[in-house]
VONU-480936 format. One record per residue (C-alpha): residue in one letter; residue number from 1; x, y, z. Coordinates in nm, 3 decimals, padded with zeros to 5 digits, always signed. Layout:
r code:a, pos:NUM, x:X, y:Y, z:Z
...
This chain:
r code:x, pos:1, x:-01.625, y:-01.439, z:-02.241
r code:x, pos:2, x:-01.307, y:-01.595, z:-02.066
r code:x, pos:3, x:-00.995, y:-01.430, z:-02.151
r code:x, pos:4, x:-00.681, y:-01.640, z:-02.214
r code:x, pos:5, x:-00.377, y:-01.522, z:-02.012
r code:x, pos:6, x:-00.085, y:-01.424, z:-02.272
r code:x, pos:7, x:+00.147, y:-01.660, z:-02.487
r code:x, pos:8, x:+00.446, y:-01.614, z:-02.193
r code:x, pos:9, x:+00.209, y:-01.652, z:-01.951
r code:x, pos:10, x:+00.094, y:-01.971, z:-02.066
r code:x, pos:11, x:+00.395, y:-02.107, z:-02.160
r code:x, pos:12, x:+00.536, y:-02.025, z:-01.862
r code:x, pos:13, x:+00.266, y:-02.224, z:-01.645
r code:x, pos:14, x:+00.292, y:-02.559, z:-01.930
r code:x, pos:15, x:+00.642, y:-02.561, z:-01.840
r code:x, pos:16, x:+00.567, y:-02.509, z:-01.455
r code:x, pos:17, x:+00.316, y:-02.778, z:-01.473
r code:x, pos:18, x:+00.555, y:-03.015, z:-01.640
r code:x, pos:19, x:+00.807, y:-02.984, z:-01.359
r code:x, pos:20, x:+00.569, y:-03.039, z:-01.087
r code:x, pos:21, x:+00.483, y:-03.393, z:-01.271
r code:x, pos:22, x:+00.857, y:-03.458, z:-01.225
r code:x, pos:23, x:+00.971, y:-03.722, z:-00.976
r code:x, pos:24, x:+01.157, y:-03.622, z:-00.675
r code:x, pos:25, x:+01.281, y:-03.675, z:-00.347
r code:x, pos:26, x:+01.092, y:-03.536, z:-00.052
r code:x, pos:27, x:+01.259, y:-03.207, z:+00.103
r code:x, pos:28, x:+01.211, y:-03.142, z:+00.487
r code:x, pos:29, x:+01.297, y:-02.836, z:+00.638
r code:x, pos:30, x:+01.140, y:-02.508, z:+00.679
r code:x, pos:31, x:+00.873, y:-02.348, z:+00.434
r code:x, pos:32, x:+01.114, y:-02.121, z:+00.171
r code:x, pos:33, x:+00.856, y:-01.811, z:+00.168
r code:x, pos:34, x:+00.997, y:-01.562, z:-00.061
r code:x, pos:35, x:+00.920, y:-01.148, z:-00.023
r code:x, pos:36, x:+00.915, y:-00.926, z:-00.367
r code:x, pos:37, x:+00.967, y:-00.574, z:-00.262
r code:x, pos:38, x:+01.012, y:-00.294, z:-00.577
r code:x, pos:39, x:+01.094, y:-00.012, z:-00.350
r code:x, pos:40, x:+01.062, y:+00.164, z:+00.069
r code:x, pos:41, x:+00.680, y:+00.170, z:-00.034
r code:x, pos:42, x:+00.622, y:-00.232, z:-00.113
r code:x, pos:43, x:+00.859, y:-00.309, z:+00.185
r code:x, pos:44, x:+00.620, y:-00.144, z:+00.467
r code:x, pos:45, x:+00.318, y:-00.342, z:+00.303
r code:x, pos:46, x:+00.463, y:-00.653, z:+00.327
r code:x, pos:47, x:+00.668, y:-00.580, z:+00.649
r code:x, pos:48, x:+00.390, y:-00.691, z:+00.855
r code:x, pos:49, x:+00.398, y:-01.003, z:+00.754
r code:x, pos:50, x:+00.754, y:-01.105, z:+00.705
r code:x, pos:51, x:+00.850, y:-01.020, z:+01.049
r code:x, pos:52, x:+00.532, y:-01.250, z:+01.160
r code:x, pos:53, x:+00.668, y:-01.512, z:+00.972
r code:x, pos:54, x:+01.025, y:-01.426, z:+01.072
r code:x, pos:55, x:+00.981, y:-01.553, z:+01.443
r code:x, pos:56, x:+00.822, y:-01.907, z:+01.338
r code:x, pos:57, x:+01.121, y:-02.211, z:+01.325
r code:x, pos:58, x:+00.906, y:-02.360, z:+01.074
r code:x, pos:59, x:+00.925, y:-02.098, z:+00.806
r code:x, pos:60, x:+01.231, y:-01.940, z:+00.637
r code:x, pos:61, x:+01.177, y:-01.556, z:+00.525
r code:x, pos:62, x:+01.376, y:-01.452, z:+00.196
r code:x, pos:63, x:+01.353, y:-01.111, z:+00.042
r code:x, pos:64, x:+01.414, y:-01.015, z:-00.315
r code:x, pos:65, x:+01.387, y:-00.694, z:-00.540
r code:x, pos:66, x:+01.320, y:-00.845, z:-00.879
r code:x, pos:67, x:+01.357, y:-00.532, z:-01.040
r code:x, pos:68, x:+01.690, y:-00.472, z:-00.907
r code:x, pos:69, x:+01.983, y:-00.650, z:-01.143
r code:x, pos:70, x:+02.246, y:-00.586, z:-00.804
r code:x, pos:71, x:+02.252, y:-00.753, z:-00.512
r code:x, pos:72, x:+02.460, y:-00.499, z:-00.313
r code:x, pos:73, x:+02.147, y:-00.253, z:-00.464
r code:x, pos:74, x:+01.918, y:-00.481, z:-00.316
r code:x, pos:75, x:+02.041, y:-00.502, z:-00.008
r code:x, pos:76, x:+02.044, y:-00.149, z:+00.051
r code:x, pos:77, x:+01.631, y:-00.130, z:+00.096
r code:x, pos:78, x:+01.615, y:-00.441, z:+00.290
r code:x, pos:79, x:+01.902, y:-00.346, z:+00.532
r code:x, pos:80, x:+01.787, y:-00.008, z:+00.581
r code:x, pos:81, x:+01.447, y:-00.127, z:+00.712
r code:x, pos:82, x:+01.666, y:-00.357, z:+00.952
r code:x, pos:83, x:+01.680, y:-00.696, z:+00.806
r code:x, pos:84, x:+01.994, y:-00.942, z:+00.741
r code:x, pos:85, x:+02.190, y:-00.885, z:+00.425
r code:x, pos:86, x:+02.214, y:-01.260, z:+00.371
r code:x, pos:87, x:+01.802, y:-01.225, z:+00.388
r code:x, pos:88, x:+01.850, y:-01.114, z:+00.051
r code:x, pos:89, x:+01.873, y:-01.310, z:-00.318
r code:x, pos:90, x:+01.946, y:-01.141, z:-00.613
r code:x, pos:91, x:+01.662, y:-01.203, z:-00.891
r code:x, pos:92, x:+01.844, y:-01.407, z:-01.115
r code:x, pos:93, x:+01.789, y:-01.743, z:-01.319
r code:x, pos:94, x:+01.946, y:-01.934, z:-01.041
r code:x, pos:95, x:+01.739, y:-01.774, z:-00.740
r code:x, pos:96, x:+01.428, y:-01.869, z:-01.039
r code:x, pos:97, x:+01.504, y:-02.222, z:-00.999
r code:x, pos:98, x:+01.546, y:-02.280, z:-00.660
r code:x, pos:99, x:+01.188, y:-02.466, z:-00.487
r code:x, pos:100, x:+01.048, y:-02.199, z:-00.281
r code:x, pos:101, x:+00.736, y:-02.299, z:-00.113
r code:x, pos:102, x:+00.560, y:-01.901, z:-00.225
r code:x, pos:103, x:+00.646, y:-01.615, z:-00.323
r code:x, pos:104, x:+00.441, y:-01.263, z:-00.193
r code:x, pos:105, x:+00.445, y:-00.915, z:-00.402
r code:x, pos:106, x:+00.255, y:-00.647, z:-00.362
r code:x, pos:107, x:+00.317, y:-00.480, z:-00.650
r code:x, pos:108, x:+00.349, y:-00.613, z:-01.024
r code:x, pos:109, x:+00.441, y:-00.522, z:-01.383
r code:x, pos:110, x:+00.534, y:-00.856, z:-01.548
r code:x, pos:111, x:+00.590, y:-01.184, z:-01.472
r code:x, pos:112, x:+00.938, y:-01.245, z:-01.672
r code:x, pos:113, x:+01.145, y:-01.181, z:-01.332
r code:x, pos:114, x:+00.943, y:-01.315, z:-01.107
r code:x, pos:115, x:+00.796, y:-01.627, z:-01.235
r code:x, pos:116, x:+00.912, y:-01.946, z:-01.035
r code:x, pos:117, x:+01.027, y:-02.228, z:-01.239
r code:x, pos:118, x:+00.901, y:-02.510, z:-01.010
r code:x, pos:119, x:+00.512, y:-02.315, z:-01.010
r code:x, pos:120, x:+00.545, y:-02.215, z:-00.697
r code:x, pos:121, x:+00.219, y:-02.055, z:-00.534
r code:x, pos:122, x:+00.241, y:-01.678, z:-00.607
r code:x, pos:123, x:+00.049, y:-01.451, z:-00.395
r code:x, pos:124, x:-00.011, y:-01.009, z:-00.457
r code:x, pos:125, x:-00.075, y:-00.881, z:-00.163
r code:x, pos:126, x:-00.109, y:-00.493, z:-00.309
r code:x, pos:127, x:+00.038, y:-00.118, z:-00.191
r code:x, pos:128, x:-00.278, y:+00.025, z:-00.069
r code:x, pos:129, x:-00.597, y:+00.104, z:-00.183
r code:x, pos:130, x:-00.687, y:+00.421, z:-00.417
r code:x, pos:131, x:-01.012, y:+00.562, z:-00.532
r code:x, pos:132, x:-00.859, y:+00.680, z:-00.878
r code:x, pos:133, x:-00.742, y:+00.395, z:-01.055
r code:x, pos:134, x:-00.703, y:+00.290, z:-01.399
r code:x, pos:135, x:-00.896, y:+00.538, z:-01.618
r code:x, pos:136, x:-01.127, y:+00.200, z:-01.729
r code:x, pos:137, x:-01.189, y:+00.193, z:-01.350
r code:x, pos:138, x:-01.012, y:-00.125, z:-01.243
r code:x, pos:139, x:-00.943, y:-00.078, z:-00.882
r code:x, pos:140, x:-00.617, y:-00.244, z:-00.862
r code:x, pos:141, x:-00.277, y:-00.178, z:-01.025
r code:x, pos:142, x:-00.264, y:-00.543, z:-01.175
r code:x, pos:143, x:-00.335, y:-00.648, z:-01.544
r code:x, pos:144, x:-00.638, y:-00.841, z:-01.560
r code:x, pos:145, x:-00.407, y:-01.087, z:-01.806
r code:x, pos:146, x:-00.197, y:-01.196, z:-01.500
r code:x, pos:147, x:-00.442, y:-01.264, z:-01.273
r code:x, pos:148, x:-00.476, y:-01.615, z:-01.341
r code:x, pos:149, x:-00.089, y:-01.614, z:-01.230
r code:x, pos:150, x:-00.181, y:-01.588, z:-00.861
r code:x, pos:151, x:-00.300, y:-01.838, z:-00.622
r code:x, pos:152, x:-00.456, y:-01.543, z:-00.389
r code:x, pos:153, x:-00.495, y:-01.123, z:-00.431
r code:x, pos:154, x:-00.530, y:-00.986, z:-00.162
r code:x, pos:155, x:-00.855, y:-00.728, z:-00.088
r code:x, pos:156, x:-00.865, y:-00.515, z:+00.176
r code:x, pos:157, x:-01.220, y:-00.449, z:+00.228
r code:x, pos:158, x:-01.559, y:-00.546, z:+00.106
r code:x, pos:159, x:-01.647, y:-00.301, z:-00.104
r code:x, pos:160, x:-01.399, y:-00.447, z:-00.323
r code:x, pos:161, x:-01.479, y:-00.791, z:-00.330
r code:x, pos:162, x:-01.731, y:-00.804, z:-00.581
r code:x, pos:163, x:-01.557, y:-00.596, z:-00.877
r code:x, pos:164, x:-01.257, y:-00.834, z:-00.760
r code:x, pos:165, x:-01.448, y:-01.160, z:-00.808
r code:x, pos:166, x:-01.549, y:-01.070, z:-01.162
r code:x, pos:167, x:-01.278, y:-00.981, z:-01.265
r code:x, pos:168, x:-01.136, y:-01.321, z:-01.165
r code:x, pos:169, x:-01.434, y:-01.464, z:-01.306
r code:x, pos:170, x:-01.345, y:-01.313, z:-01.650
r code:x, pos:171, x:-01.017, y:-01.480, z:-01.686
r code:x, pos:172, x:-01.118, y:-01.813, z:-01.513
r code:x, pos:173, x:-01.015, y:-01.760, z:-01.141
r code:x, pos:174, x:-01.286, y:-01.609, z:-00.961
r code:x, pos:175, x:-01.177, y:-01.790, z:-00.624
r code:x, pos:176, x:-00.838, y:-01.605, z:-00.650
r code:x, pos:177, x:-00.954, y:-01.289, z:-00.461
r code:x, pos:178, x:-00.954, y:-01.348, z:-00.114
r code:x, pos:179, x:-01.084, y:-01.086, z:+00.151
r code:x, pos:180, x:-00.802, y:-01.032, z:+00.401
r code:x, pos:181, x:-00.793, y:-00.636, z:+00.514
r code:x, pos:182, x:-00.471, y:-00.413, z:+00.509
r code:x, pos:183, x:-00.213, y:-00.584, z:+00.740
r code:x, pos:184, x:-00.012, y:-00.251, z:+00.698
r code:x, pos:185, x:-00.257, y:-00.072, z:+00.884
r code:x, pos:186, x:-00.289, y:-00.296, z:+01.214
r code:x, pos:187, x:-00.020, y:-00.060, z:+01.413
r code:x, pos:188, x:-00.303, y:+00.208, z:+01.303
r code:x, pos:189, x:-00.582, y:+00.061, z:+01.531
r code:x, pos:190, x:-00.375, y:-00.161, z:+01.782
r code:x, pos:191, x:-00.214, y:+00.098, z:+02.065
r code:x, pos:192, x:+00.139, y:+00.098, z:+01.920
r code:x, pos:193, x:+00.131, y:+00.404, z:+01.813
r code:x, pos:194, x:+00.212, y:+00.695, z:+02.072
r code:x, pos:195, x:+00.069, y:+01.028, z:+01.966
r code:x, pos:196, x:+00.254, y:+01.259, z:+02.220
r code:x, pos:197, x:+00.578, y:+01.038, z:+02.154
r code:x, pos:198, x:+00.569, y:+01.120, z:+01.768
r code:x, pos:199, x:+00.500, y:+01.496, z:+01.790
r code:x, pos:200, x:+00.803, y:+01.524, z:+02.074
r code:x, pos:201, x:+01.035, y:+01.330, z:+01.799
r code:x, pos:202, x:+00.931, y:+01.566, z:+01.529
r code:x, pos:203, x:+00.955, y:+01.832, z:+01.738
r code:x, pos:204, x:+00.611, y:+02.002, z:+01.698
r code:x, pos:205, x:+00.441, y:+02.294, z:+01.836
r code:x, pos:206, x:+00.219, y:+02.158, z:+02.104
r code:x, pos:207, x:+00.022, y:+02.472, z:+02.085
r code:x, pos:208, x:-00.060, y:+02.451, z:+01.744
r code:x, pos:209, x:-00.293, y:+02.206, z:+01.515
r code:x, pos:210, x:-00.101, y:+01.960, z:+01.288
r code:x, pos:211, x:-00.206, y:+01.964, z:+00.944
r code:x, pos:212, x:-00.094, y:+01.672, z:+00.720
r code:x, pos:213, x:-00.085, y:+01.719, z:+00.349
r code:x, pos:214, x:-00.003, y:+01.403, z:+00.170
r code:x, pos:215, x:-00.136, y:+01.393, z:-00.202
r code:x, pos:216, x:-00.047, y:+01.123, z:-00.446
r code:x, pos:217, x:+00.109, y:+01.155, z:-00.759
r code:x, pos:218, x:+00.015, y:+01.188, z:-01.176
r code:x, pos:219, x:-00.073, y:+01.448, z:-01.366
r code:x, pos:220, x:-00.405, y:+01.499, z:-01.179
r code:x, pos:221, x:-00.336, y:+01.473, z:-00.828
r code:x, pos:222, x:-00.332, y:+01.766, z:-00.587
r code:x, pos:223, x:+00.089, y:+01.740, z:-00.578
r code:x, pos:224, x:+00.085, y:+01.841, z:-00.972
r code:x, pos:225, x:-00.191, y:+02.062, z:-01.011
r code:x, pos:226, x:-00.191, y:+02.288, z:-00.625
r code:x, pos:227, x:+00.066, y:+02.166, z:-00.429
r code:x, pos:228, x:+00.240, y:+02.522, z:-00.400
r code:x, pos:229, x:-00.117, y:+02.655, z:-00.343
r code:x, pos:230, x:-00.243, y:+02.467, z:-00.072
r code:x, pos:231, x:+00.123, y:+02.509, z:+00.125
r code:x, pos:232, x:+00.117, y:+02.905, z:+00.070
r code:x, pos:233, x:-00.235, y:+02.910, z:+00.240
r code:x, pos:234, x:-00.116, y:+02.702, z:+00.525
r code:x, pos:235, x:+00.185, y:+02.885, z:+00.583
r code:x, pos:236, x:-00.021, y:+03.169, z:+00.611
r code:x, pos:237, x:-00.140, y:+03.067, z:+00.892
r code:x, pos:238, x:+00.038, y:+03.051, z:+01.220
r code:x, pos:239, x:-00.226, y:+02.805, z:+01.363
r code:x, pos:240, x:-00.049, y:+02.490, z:+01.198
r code:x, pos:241, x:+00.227, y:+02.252, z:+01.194
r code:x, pos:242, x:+00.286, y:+02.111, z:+00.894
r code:x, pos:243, x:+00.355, y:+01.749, z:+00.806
r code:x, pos:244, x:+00.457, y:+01.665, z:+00.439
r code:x, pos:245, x:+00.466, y:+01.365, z:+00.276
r code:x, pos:246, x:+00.473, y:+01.350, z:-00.071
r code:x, pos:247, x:+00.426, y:+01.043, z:-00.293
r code:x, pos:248, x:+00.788, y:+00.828, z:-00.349
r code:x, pos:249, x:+00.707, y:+00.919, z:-00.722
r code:x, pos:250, x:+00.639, y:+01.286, z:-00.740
r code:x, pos:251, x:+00.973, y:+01.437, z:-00.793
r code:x, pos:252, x:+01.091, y:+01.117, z:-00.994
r code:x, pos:253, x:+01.064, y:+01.284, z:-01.331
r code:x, pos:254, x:+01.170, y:+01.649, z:-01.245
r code:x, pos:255, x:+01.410, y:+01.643, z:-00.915
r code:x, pos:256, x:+01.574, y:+01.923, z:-01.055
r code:x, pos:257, x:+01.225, y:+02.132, z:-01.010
r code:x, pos:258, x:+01.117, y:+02.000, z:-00.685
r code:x, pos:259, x:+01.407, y:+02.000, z:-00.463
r code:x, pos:260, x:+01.491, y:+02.357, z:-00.440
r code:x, pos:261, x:+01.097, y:+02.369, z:-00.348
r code:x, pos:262, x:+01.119, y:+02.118, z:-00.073
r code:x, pos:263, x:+01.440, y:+02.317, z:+00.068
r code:x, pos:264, x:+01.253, y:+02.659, z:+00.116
r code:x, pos:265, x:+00.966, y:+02.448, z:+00.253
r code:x, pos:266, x:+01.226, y:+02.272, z:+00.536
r code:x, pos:267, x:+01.360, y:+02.550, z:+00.636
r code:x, pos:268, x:+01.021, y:+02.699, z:+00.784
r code:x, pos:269, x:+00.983, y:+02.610, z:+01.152
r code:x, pos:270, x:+00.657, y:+02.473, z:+01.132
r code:x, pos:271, x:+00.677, y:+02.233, z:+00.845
r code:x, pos:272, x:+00.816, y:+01.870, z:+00.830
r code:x, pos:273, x:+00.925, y:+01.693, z:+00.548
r code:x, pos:274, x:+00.887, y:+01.317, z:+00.582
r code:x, pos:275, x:+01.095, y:+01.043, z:+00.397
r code:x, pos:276, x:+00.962, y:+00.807, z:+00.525
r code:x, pos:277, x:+00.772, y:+00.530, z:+00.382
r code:x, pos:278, x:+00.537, y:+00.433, z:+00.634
r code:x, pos:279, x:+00.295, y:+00.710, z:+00.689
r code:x, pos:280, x:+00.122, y:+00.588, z:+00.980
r code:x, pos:281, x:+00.308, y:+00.745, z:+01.266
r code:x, pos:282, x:+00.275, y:+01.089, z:+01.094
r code:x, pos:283, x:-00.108, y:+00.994, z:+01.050
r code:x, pos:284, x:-00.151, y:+00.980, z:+01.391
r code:x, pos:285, x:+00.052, y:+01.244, z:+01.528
r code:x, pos:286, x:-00.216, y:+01.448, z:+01.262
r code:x, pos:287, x:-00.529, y:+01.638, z:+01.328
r code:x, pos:288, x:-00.641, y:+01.630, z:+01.021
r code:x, pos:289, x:-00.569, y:+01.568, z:+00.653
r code:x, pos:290, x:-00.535, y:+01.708, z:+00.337
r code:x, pos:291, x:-00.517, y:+01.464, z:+00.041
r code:x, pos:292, x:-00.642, y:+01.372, z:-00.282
r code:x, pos:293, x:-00.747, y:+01.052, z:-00.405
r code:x, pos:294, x:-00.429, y:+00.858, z:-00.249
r code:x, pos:295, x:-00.466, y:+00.553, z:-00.003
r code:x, pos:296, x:-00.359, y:+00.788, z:+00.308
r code:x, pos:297, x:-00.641, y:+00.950, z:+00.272
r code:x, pos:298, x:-00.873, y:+00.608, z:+00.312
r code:x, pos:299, x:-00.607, y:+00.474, z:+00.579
r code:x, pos:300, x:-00.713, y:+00.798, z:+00.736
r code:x, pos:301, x:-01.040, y:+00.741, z:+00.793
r code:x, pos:302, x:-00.946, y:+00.463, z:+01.043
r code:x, pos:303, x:-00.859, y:+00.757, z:+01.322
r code:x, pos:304, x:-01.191, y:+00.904, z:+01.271
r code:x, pos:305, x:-01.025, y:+01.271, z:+01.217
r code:x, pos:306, x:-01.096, y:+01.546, z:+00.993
r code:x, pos:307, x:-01.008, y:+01.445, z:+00.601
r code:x, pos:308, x:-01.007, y:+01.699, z:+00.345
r code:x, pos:309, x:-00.988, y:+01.579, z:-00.040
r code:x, pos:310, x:-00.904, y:+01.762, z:-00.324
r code:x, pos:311, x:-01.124, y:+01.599, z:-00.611
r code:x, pos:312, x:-01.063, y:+01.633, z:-00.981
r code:x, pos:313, x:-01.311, y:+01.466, z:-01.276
r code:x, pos:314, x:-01.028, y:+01.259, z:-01.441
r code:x, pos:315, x:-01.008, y:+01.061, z:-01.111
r code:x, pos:316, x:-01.272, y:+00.773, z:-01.136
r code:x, pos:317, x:-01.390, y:+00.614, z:-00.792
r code:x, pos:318, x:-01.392, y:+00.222, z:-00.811
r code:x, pos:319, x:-01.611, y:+00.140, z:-00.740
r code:x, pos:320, x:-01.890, y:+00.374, z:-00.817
r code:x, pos:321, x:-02.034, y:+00.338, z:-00.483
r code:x, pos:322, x:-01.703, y:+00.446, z:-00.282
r code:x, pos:323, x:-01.790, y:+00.796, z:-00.442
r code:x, pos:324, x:-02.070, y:+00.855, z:-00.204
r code:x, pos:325, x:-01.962, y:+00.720, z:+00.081
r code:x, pos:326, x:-01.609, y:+00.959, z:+00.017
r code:x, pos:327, x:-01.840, y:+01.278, z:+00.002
r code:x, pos:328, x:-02.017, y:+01.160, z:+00.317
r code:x, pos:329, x:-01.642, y:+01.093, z:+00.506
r code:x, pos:330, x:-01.437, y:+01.407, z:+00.347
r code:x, pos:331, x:-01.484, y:+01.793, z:+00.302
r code:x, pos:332, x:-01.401, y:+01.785, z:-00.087
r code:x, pos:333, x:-01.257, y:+02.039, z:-00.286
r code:x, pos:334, x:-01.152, y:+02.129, z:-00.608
r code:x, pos:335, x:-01.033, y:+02.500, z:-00.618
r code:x, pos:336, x:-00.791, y:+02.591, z:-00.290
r code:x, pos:337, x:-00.985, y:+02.917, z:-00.254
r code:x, pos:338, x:-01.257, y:+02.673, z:-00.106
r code:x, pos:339, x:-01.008, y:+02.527, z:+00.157
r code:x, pos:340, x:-00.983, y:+02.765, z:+00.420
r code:x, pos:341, x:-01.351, y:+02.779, z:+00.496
r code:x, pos:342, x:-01.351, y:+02.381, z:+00.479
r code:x, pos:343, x:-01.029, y:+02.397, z:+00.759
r code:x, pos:344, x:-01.254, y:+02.656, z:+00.966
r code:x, pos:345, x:-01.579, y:+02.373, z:+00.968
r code:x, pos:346, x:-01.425, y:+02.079, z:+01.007
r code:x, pos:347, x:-01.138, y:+02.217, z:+01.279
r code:x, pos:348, x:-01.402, y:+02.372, z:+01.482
r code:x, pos:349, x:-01.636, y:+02.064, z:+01.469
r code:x, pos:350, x:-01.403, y:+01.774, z:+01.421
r code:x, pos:351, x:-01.677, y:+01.509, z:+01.480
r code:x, pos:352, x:-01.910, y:+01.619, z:+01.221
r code:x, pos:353, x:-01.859, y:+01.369, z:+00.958
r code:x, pos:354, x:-01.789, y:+01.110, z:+01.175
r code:x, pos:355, x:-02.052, y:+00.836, z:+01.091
r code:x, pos:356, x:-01.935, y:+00.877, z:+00.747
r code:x, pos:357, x:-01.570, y:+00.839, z:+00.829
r code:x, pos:358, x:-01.648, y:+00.566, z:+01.016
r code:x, pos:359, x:-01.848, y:+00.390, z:+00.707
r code:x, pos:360, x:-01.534, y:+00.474, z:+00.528
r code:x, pos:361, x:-01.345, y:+00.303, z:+00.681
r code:x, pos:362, x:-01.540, y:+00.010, z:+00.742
r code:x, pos:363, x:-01.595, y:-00.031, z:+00.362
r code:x, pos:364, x:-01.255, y:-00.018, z:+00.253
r code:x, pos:365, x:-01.064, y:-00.233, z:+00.577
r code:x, pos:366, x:-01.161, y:-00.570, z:+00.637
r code:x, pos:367, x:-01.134, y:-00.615, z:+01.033
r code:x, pos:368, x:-00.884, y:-00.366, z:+01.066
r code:x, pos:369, x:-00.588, y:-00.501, z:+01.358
r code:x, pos:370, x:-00.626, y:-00.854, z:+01.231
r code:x, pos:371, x:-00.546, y:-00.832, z:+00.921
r code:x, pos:372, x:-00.159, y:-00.925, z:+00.950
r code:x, pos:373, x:-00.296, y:-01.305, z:+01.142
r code:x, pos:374, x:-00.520, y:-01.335, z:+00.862
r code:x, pos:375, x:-00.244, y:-01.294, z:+00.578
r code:x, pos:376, x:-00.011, y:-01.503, z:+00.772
r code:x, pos:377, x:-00.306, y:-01.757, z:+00.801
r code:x, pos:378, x:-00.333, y:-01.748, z:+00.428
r code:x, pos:379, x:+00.009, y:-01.783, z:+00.302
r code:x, pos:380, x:+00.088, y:-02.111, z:+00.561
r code:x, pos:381, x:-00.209, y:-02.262, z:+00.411
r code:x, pos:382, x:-00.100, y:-02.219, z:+00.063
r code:x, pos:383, x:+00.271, y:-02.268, z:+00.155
r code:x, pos:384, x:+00.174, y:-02.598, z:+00.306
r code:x, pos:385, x:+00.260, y:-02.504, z:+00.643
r code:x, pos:386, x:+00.037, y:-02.501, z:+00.949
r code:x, pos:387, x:-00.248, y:-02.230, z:+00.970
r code:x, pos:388, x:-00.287, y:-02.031, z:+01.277
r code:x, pos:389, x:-00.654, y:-02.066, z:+01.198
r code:x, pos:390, x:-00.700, y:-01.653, z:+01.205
r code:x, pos:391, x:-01.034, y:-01.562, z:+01.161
């Protein structure tokens, strides 16, 4: 059975649909592509492709925070990452009406300030992938009511495609998935990245093994339920740096808890706290990885290095399969007492679970190092620009 989109929903797209019908003049001038970033996090998703877009004269890049009801607040993200402060519109009725040729998110909660009078093209181009989603298993953070809103989803890899088509198919848009890869993760796999130049920034111990530990976040995740644990046992152990990067949500909902703990953690030599939100240059100045069931941990798998995953029942794998090709890829744990014989075997051997790494990786990122051409492909086409014909 087809489900029907909500009452806003709808009546938001009748209206659309009327103003479309609407005679009007002809505009000429660049493509108006408009960015949606919620927070740091969004911004170095979509960051790949703005900048892409930036350089073409045909196209004019906008960026907007919908959730953000300042504009002086909203230009504080997008001007910290290096953009133009007149790059950014305030989410308001006015910037609602204005024809934009599409708008990109890439995360969502509602459509009531984001929706684009004039119906223009909307595509989500998502945060990452996870294998603990939803507890009914869907494997993306969007309602399966608002699909039918989008023109395209991004997926990053194959695995995902088919849960992603039915789900379309269940609400009537089973042609809205569209299999595209993670163009976050192209600096990953391209050469950009210089190991030996990040660990001389961060000033680590070139004699020592760099341990990452960057779990996500909710009540089941490694950062609730063993964080202190797991950085007690490293510390323990004058072998290691230590690279730290929590989720941007962790401390949200007791700062007053965490930050004395992340103080007596930054003031011991070896450890680094990272605010930063890209990951990637602290992925690859890694040797290996402790996580949970957070995207790192699958981005990780593109470097072919050592990934350790703390595993808890309440976090569902979506889909099913991606469970066994996870316990092929990662030493898995769920009590820390197991970790330090895990470290020992997969330190001393750090190839042995390559091939399933490798798998990993292949299942979950589509072409990784093309991705960003094939996004930028995409939105043209459904901007009504010209395609770079990305393959």
């Amino acid at each position: 059975m087809t489900a029907r989109p909500p009452w806003n929903v709808q009546t938001r797209r009748a209206i659309s649909a009327l103003l479309r019908r609407a005679p009007i003049a002809h505009r000429d001038g660049p493509l108006r592509i408009l960015f949606d970033a919620f927070n740091p996090m969004n911004l170095a998703c979509l960051q790949p492709m703005i900048d892409a877009l930036a350089t073409r004269p045909d196209v004019r890049v906008s960026l907007v925070n919908s959730r953000e009801r300042s504009l002086e607040n909203a230009r504080v993200m997008f001007t910290a990452a290096g953009y133009a402060a007149n790059q950014v519109v305030l989410a308001s009725p006015r910037m609602r009406w204005r024809r934009w040729s599409l708008y990109v998110c890439a995360d969502h909660r509602s459509v009531r300030r984001s929706w684009l009078w004039w119906g223009t093209p909307r595509v989500y181009a998502d945060h990452g992938i996870s294998g603990g989603r939803h507890p009914r298993g869907e494997w993306w953070e969007l309602r399966p009511d608002l699909l039918a809103t989008y023109a395209a989803v991004f997926v990053t890899g194959e695995i995902f495609l088919p849960g992603a088509r039915e789900q379309g198919r269940r609400v009537g848009c089973a042609d809205v998935p569209r299999l595209v890869g993670f163009p976050k993760l192209d600096r990953l796999v391209d050469g950009s990245l210089h190991r030996h130049d990040i660990a001389h920034r961060l000033r680590l111990d070139e004699r020592r093994r760099t341990i990452m530990l960057a779990p996500s976040w909710g009540p089941y995740s490694l950062g609730t339920l063993a964080f202190d644990s797991v950085m007690s046992l490293l510390l323990g152990d004058d072998r290691f740096n230590v690279i730290v990067k929590l989720h941007q949500l962790q401390t949200r909902d007791a700062p007053a808890e965490w930050q004395p703990r992340l103080r007596s953690y930054a003031a011991h030599p070896s450890v680094r706290l990272i605010d930063d939100p890209d990951g990637l240059p602290y992925l690859h100045a890694s040797d290996a990885l402790i996580s949970d069931h957070s995207s790192i941990g699958f981005e990780f798998s593109l470097l072919d290095r050592p990934l350790f995953q703390f595993d808890h029942p309440a976090l569902i794998f979506s889909p099913p399969e991606l469970k066994g090709i996870t316990e092929r890829a990662a030493y898995r744990f769920n009590n820390v007492r197991d970790l330090p014989a895990l470290l020992e075997t997969g330190l001393r051997a750090p190839m042995e679970r390559s091939a399933g790494r490798r798998a990993l990786a292949a299942a979950c990122f589509h072409k990784p190092g093309t991705a960003t051409a094939r996004a930028v492909d995409l939105l043209l086409s459904l901007a009504g620009g010209t395609s770079t014909a990305a393959s």
